[in-house]
Each structure stands twice: as structure tokens, then as C-alpha cells.
FIDOFI-820497 format. One record per residue: residue in one letter; x, y, z of N, C-alpha, C in turn. Coordinates in nm, 4 decimals, always signed. Example, Ala and Ser with C-alpha at 12.3 -4.5 7.8 and 13.67 -1.06 7.14 Angstrom:
BEGIN
(pakol 'a' (+1.3190 -0.5690 +0.7800) (+1.2300 -0.4500 +0.7800) (+1.3200 -0.3300 +0.7800))
(pakol 's' (+1.2850 -0.2250 +0.7080) (+1.3670 -0.1060 +0.7140) (+1.2900 +0.0030 +0.7870))
END
This chain:
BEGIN
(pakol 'x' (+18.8703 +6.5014 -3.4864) (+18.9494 +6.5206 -3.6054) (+19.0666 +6.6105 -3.5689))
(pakol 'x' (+19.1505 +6.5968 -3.6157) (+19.3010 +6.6414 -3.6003) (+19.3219 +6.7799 -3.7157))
(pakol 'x' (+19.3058 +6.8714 -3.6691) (+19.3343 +7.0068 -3.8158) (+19.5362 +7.0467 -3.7765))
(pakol 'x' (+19.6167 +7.0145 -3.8690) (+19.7320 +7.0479 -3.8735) (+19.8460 +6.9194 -3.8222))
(pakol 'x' (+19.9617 +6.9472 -3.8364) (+20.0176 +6.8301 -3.7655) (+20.0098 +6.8671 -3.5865))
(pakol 'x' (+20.0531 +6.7562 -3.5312) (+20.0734 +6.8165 -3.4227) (+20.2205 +6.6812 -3.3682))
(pakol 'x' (+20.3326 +6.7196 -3.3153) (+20.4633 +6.6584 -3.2936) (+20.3884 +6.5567 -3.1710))
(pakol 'x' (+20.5379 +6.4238 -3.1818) (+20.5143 +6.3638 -3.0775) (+20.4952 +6.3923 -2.9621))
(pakol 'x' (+20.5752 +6.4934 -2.8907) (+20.5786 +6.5686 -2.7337) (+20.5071 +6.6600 -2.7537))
(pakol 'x' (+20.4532 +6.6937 -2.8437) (+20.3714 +6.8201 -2.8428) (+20.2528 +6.8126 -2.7873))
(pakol 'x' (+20.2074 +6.9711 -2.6804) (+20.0951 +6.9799 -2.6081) (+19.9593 +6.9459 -2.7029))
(pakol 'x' (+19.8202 +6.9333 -2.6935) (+19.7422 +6.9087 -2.7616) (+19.6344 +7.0264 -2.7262))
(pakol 'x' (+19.5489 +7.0749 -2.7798) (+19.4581 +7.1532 -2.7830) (+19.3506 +7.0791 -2.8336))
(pakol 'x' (+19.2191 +7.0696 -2.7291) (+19.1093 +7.0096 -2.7976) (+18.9756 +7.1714 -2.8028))
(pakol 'x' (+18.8917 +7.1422 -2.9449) (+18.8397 +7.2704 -2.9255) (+18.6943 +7.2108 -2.9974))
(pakol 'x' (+18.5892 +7.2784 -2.9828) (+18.4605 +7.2727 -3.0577) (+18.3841 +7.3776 -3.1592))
(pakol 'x' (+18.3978 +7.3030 -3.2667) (+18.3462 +7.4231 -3.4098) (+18.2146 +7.3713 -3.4173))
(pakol 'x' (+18.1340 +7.4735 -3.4452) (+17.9680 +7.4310 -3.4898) (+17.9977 +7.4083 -3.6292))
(pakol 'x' (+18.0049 +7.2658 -3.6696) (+18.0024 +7.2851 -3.8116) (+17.8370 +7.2154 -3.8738))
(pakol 'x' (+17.8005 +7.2286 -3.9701) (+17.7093 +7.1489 -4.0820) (+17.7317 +7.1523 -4.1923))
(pakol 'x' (+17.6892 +7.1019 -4.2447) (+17.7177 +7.0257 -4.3997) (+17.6759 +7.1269 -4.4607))
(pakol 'x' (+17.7435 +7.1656 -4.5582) (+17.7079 +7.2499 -4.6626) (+17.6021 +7.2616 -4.7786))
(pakol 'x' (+17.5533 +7.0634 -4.7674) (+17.4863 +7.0726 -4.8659) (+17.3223 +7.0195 -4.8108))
(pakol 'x' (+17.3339 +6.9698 -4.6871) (+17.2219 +6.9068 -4.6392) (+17.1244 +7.0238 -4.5168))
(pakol 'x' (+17.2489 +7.0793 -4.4751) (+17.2795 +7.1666 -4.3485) (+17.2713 +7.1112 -4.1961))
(pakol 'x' (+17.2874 +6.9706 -4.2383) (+17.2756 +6.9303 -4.0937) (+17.3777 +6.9461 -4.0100))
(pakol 'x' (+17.3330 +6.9627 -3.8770) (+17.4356 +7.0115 -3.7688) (+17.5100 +6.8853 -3.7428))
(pakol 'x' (+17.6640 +6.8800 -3.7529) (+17.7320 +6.7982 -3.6481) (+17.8265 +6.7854 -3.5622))
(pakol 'x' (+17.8213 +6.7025 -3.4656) (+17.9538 +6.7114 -3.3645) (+18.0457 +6.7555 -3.4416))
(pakol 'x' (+18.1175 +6.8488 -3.3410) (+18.2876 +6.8952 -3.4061) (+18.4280 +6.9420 -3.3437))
(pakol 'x' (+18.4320 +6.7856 -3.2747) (+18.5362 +6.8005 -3.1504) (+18.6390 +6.7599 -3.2273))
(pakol 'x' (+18.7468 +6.9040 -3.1977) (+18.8146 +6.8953 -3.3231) (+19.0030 +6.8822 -3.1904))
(pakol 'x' (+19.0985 +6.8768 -3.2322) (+19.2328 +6.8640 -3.2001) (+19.3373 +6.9145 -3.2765))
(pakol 'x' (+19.4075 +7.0192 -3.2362) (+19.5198 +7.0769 -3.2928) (+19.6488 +7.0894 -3.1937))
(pakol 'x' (+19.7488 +7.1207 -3.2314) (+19.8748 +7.1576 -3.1540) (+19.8404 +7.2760 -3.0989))
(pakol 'x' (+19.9046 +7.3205 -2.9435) (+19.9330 +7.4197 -2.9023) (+20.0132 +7.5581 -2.9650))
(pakol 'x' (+20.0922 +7.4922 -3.0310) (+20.1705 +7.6360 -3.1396) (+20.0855 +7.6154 -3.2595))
(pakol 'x' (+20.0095 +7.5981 -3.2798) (+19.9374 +7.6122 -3.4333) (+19.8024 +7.6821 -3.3915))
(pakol 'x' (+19.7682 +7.6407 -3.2978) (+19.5986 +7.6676 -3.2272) (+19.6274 +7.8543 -3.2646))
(pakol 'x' (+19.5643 +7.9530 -3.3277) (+19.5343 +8.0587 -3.3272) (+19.6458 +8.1046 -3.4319))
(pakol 'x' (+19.7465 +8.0569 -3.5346) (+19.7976 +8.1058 -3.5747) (+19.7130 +8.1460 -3.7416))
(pakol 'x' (+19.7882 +8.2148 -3.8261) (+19.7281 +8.2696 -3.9356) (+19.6489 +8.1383 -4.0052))
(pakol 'x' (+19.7442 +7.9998 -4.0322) (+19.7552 +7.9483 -4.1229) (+19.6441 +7.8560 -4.0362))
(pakol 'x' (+19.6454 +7.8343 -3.9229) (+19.5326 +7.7687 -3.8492) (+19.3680 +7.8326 -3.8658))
(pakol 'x' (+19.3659 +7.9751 -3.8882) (+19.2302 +8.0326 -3.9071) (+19.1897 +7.9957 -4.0542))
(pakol 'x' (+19.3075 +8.0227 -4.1530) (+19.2452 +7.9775 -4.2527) (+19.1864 +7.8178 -4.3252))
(pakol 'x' (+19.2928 +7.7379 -4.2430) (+19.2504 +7.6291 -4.2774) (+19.1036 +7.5899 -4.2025))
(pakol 'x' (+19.0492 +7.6583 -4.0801) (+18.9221 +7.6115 -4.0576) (+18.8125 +7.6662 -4.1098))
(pakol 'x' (+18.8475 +7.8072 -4.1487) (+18.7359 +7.8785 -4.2499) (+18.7281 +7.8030 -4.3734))
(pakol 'x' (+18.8130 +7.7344 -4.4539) (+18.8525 +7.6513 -4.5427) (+18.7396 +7.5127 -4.5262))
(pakol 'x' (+18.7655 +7.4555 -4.4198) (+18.7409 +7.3252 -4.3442) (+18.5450 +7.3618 -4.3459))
(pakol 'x' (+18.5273 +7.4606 -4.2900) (+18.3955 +7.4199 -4.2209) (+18.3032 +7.5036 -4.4018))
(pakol 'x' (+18.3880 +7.5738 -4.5108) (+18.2942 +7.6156 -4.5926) (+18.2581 +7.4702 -4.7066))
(pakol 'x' (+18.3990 +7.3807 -4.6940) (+18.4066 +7.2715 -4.7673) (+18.3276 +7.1245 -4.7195))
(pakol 'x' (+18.2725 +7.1652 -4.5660) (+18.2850 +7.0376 -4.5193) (+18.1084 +6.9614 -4.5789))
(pakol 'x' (+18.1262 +6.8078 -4.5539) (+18.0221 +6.7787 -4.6067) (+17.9708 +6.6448 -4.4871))
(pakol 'x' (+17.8594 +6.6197 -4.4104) (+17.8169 +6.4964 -4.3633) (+17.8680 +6.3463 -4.4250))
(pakol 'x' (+17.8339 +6.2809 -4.3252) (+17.8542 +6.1208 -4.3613) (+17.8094 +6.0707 -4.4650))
(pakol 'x' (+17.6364 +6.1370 -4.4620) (+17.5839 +6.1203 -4.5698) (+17.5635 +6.1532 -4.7237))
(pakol 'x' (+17.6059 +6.3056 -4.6903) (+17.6495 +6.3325 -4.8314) (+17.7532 +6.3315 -4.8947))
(pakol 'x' (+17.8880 +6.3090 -4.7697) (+17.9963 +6.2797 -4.8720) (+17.9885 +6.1331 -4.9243))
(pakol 'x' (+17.9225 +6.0217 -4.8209) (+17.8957 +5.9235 -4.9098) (+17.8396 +5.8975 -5.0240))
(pakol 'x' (+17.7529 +5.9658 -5.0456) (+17.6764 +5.9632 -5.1420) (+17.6878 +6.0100 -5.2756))
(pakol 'x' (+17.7943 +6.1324 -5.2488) (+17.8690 +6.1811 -5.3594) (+18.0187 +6.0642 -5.3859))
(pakol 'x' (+18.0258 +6.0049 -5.3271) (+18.1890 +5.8957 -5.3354) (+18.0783 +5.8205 -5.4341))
(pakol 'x' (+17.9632 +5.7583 -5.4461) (+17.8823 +5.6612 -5.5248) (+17.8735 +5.7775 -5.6289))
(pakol 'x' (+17.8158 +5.8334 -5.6238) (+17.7603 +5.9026 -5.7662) (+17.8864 +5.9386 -5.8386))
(pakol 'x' (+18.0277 +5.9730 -5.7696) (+18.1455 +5.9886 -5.8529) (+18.2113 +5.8853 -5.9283))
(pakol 'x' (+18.1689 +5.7268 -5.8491) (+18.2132 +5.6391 -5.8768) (+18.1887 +5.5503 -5.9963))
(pakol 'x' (+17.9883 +5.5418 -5.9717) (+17.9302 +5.5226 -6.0513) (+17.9935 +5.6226 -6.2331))
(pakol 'x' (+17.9579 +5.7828 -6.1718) (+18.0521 +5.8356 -6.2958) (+18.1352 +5.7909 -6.3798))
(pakol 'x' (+18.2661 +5.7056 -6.3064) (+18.3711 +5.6765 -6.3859) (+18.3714 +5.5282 -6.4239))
(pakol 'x' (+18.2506 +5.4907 -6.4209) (+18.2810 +5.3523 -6.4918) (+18.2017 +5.3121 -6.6290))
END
């Protein structure tokens, strides 16, 4: 997954976050990719503290896309 933009010529930074799901807690891969000028800046820490308190599995974000869906009809 890609966190931020990163330019055409621009260097790439690949990095690994322990993330899990917030709601299941399962552990998953989290080989993640950012730009070299973004990697460690302010707006880069917050968006992954952001990222990994919000994040949700395959399974439960699927599962919540049905139950939202189901919702609106």
C-alpha cells in the first residue's frame, strides 16, 4: 500500500508496520511504500498513527461494506 503521494522520478521508500484490525485483532502483512521526502516527516507520522488506529481486515471491512449496504436499501 502506498501512504502519501509519491512523484514520477521520485525515490521510493518501502517500510513494514505491524498492523491488525481493530476490530477482529488479527495480525496482517504491512508492506507499506512512501516517498523519500515524506518518509519521517510530521504529516507522514500522523497519517500512519491515523492509518493503523482506523485500519480494518479483509474481512471485516467486507463485512461492514454488506451490513452498510444492506442498511441503505
Amino acid at each position: 500500500m502506498i501512504i502519501g503521494k509519491i512523484e514520477k522520478n521520485e525515490k521510493k521508500i518501502k517500510f513494514h508496520l505491524d498492523l491488525s484490525c481493530r476490530k477482529c485483532g488479527k495480525s496482517v502483512p504491512g508492506g507499506m511504500q512512501t516517498s523519500e521526502n515524506y518518509y519521517n516527516s510530521n504529516s507522514f507520522k500522523i497519517e500512519i498513527d491515523n492509518f493503523k488506529k482506523t485500519y480494518l481486515c479483509g474481512i471485516c471491512r467486507d463485512a461492514r461494506r454488506i451490513k452498510d449496504h444492506l442498511k441503505n436499501k
